[in-house]
N, C-alpha and C positions, 0 to 999 in steps of 0.2 A: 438521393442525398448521400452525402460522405461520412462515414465514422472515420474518425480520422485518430489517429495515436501519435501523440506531441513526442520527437523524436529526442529533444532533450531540452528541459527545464531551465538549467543551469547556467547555460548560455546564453546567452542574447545574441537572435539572429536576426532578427527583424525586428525595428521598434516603430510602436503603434504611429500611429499618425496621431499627434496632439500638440498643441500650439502651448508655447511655455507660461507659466503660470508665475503671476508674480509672488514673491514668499509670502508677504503679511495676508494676501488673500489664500491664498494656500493653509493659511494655518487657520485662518475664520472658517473657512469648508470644510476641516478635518476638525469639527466641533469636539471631538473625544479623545483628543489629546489635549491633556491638560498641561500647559505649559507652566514651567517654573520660573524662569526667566528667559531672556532676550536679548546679547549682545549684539551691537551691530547695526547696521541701514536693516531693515528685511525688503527695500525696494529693489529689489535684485530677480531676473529673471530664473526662474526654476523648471529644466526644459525633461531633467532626468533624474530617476532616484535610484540610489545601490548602497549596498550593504560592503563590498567589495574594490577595494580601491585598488583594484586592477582593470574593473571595469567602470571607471570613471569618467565619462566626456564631460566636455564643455558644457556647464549649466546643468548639472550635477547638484544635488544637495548627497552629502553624504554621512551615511548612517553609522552611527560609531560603538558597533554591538561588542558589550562583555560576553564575550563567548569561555568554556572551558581551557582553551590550552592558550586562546590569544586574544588582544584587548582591541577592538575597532580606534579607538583613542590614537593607539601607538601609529595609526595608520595616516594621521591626520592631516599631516603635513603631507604623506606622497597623493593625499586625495586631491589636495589645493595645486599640486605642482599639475596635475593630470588634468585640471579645468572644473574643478568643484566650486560653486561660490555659495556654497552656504554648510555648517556642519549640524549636524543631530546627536547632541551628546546627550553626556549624565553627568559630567562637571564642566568647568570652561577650561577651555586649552589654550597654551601661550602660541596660537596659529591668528594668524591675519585673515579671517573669515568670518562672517555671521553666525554665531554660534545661536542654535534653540536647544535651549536646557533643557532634559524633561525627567521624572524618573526611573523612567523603563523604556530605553530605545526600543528593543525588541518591539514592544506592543506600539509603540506612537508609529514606528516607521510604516508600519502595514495600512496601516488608515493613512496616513501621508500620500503614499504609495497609490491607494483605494480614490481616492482623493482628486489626486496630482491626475490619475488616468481617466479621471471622469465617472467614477465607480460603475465598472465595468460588470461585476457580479451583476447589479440590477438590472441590467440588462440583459441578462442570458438564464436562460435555467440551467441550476449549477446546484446539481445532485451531491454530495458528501458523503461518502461510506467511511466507515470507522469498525472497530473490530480485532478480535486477532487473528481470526484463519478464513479466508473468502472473500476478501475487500476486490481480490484482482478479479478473480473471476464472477462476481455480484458484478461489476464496473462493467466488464466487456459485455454482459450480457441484456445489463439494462440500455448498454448503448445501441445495442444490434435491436434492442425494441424499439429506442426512440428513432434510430433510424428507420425504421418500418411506417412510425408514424410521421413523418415525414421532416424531421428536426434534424439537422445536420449536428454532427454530435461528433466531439471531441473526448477523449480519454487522457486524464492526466492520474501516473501511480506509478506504481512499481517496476511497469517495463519500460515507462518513458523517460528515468532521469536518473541521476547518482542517490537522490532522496525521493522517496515515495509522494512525500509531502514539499515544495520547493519552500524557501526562502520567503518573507512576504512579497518583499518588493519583484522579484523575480515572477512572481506566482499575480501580482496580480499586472504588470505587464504581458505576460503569456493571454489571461483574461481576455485585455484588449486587444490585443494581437489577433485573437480567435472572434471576437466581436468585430473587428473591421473584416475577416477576412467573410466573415456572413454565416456564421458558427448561432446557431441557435441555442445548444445545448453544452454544457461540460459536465461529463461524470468524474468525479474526483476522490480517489483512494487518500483519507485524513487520518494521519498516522496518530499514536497518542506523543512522539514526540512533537509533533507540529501543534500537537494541542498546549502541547506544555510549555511551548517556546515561544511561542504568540505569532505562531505563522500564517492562522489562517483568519489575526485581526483585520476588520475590512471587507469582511468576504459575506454575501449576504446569497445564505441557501435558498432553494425553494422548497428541498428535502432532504432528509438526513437519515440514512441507513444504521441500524446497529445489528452485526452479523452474531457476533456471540461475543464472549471473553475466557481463554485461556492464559496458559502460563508463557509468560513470552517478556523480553525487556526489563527483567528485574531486576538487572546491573544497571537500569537507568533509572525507574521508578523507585526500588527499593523494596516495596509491599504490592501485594496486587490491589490492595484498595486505594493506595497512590495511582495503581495502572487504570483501574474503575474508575474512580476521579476525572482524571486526567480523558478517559474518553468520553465518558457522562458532558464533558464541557459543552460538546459541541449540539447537544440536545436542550433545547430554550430557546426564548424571546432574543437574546443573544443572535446566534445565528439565525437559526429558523422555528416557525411554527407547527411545521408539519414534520412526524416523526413517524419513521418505518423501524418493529421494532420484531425480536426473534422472541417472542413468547415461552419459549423450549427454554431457552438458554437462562440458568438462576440469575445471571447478571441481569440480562437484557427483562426479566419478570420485574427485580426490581428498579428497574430503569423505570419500567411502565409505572409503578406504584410510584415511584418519587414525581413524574410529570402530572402524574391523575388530578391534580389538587392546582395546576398551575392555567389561569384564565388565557384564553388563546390560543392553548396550544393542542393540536389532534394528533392523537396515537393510534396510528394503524399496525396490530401485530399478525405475526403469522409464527407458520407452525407448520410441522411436517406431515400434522392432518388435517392441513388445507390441501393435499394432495391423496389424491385416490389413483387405485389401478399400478402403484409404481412397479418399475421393472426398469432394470439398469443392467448394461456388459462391460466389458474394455472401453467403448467407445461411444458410447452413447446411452441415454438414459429415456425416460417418458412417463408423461403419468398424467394423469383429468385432474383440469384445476377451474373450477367457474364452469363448470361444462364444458370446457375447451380440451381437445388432446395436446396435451406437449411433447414434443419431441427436439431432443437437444441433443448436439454430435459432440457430448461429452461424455463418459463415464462416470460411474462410482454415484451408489447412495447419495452421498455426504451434498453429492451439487445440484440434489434436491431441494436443500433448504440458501442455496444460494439463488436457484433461478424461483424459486417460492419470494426471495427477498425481491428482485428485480421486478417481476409479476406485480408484486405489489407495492413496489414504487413508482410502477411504470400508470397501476390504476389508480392512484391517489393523483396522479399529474393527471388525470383525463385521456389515459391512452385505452382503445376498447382490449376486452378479451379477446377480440379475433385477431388484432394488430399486436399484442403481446407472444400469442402462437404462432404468427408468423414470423415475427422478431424471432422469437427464441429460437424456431425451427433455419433459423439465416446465419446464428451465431456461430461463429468458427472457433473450433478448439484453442483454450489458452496455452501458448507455449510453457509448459512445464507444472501443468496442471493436469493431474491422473491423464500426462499425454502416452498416446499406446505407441509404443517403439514395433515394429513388425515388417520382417522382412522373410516372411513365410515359415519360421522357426514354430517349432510344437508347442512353445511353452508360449503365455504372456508376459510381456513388458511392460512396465507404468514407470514413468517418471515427475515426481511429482513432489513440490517447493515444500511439502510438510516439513517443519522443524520445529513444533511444538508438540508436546506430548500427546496435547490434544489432537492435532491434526495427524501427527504420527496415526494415533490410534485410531481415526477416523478411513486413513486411505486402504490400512490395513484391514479392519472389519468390513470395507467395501469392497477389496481384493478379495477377500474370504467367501461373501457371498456370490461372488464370479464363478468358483472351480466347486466341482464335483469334490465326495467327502474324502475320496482317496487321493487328490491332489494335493499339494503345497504349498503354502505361501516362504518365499521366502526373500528376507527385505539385506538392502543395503544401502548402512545409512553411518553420521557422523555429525556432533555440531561442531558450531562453529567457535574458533578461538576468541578471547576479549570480548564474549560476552557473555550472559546470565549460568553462572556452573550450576544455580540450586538444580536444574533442568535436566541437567543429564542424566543422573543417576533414573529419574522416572523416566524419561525416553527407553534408557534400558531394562527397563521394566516392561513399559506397553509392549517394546520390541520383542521380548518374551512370551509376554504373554499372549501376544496377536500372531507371529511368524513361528513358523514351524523351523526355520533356519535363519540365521541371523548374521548378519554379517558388520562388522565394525571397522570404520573406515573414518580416510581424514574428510573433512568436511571444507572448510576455508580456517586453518586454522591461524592465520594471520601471527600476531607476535606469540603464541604461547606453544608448546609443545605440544607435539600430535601426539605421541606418547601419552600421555598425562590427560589428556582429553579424550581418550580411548579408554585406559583406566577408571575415570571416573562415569564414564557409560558405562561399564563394564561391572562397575560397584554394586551397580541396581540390577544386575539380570540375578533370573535362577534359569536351572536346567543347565549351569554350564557346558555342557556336553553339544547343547547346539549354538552355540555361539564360538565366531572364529576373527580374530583380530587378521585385522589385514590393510595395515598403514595409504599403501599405493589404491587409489580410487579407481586409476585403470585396471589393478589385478584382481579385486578385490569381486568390481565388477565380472571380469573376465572368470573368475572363480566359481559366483554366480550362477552364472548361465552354463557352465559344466558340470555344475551339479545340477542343475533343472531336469525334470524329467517330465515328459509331454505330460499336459494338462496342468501343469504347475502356472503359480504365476510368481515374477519376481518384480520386486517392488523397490525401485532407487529412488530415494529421501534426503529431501533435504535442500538440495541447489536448484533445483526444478530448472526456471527458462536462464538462469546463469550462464554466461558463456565463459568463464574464467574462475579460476580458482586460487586465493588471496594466500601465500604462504611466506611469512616476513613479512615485507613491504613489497616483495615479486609478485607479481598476477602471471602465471601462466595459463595458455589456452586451454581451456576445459570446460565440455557442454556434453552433460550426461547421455543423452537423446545422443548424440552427435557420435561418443564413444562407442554408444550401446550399437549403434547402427553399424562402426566398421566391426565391431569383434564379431556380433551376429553375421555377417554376411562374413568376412573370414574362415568362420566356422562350417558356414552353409555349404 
């Protein structure tokens, strides 16, 4: 069977096979949108749904989302010109079309959507991870299980789209798409923005992953208890009954305590002493879980309690202990995930997507326990522009306090100054003395690895499997792993 990774979300490359659906009955089967009003025939055939009125055909209903910087509304008229016959607003627009009023497109359209494609979720088992640090590598891992046990298994996240979490209408077209093509399975990284935007209405789990909660997105949540919130969504009657939950983690404890008390629903938790015997390098980790040995060809502590999550998501669906160890022991390293850079140089490499405090300090104390006491850790790392500042100042802290050298660097710093976002990492260190600003990511790295001294390890943070680096509205090429490979072999 195929683990397959959906190569981009965003687009529509294939559309499902389904015969068009006429509106008023489209709207009796999408029982949970509650309509406000009704302009128009609704005897009109309805063959496609989008959010997008660039990608509108013919027999299109089209969705008219109040977004942040633009209004689906404004869009209304080029939807109808592109072969739309029917709209989904929030008020009525002076356009020649079937307008369905409702008061929340965001939420109607995904059930529309869910609907419109024959609700595609029910038919597939469609795993949900949510979290702040782990969702990508929990997803590829549980999938490398299910494909062991013989489920042809799709992966949709972080490395497959421009949004971790897709669009509804897009997202549950992909569904079907994966459902005709004989996909038994979808593991799905659920961002807490898709929870908050109503992207994943429609969508009917068979399990739901909670990895942990850190500091992450507070330029968009505001509070981390908005951020708690906003991922708590996706655990309930709501989506699913069955919950896989991180025991360790204060959030994910009271996750469990809030579900305790709710009829229906089961909570299986785990914990990082559900795992015995561990021992972890560079490159691979293992440890007795159920009386099975584990062995995974990743690195670093920390993806202990991620393949502890998988493990026990994979045993709640009915997959055995032995088809779990072998799953896991098939799983291939995630690009940009504690991935080991090595081209016979004396020191370690780890490249690796940490950009939360939390996980900062995670990939670090798992570097640490890698080197003998006289070796170094020493990281380079950066966040990223236009988004959460409270952030920095403690990333320049853990990076203190975990790295024995520390290197300050731009990250993606999109419209804000790299300066000024070096600065404010820079706020939070002590020991100034080992810490070294150094704007260029290529030199910074390059800098790096000339001070390394064998048995050292150094640790680049932050962009992990990125292949480009966002500066303005320019993307130029840049992929850490990628860099790190010509300068080390330049030097060799």
């Amino acid at each position: 069977m195929l683990v397959r990774v959906l190569p981009n979300l965003g687009r529509v490359t294939e559309m499902p096979t389904r015969s068009a659906r006429q509106l008023d009955q489209l709207l009796a089967g999408a029982s949970e949108v509650v309509v406000r009003e009704v302009f128009g025939n609704t005897n009109v055939q309805v063959s496609e749904i989008t959010h997008d009125s660039s990608k509108v055909v013919k027999g299109s209903i089209f969705c008219c989302v109040v977004g942040e910087n633009t209004d689906g509304h404004n869009f209304a008229q080029v939807a109808k010109n592109n072969g739309a016959v029917a709209l989904l607003v929030e008020r009525r627009l002076e356009v020649d079309l079937v307008q369905v009023i409702v008061s929340d497109v965001r939420s109607a359209m995904g059930y529309l959507a869910a609907e419109l494609f024959d609700r595609p979720s029910k038919k597939l088992n469609v795993i949900g991870i949510t979290g702040t640090n782990g969702k990508t590598t929990t997803s590829h891992m549980l999938a490398a299980i299910l494909n062991q046990h013989g489920w042809s298994t799709t992966v949709f996240g972080t490395l497959t789209g421009a949004r971790t979490t897709p669009e509804s209408t897009d997202l549950q077209r992909s569904l079907a798409s994966e459902l005709d093509r004989g996909c038994d399975a979808v593991v799905m990284e659920v961002s807490s923005h898709a929870l908050t935007l109503r992207r994943i209405e429609g969508t009917a789990f068979k399990a739901a992953i909670f990895t942990n909660l850190g500091q992450d997105h507070l330029d968009f949540h505001k509070t981390t208890e908005e951020y708690f919130a906003a991922k708590a969504q996706l655990f309930g009657k709501k989506f699913t009954k069955q919950c896989i939950i991180n025991r360790d983690d204060v959030h994910g404890s009271l996750l469990i305590d809030s579900l305790g008390n709710q009829q229906g629903i089961e909570v299986d938790a785990f914990g990082f002493g559900d795992a015995e015997q561990v021992q972890a390098n560079v490159a691979k980790i293992s440890f007795v879980w159920r009386g099975q040995k584990i062995e995974i060809a990743t690195g670093g502590n920390f993806n202990v309690m991620n393949a502890l999550a998988a493990a026990t998501a994979a045993a709640k669906l009915g997959v055995t202990a032995g088809d779990i160890a072998k799953g896991l022991a098939a799983a291939s390293a995630v690009p940009g995930r504690f991935e080991s850079v090595s081209v016979g140089q004396s020191f370690s490499v780890v490249v690796d997507y940490a950009h939360t405090p939390e996980a900062l300090q995670n990939v670090l104390q798992a570097a640490r326990e890698l080197i003998n006491d006289a070796a170094r850790v020493i990281v380079v790392f950066g966040c990223g522009g236009d988004r959460d500042h409270t952030k920095r100042p403690k990333m320049g802290a853990v990076a203190t306090k975990f790295a024995d050298v520390v290197y300050i660097t731009s990250d993606n710093p999109r419209h804000e100054n790299a300066q000024t976002i070096a600065d404010e990492i820079k706020s939070g260190t002590s020991e100034i003395g080992k810490v070294i600003v150094d704007l260029d990511r290529r030199s910074a790295i390059a800098a790096s690895f000339a001070n390394a001294k064998s048995g050292d390890i150094v640790v680049i943070a932050g962009k992990g499997h990125e292949s480009t680096q966002t500066i303005g509205a320019t993307e130029i090429s840049f992929s850490d792993a990628e860099v790190s490979r010509e300068l080390l072999k330049a030097a060799s």
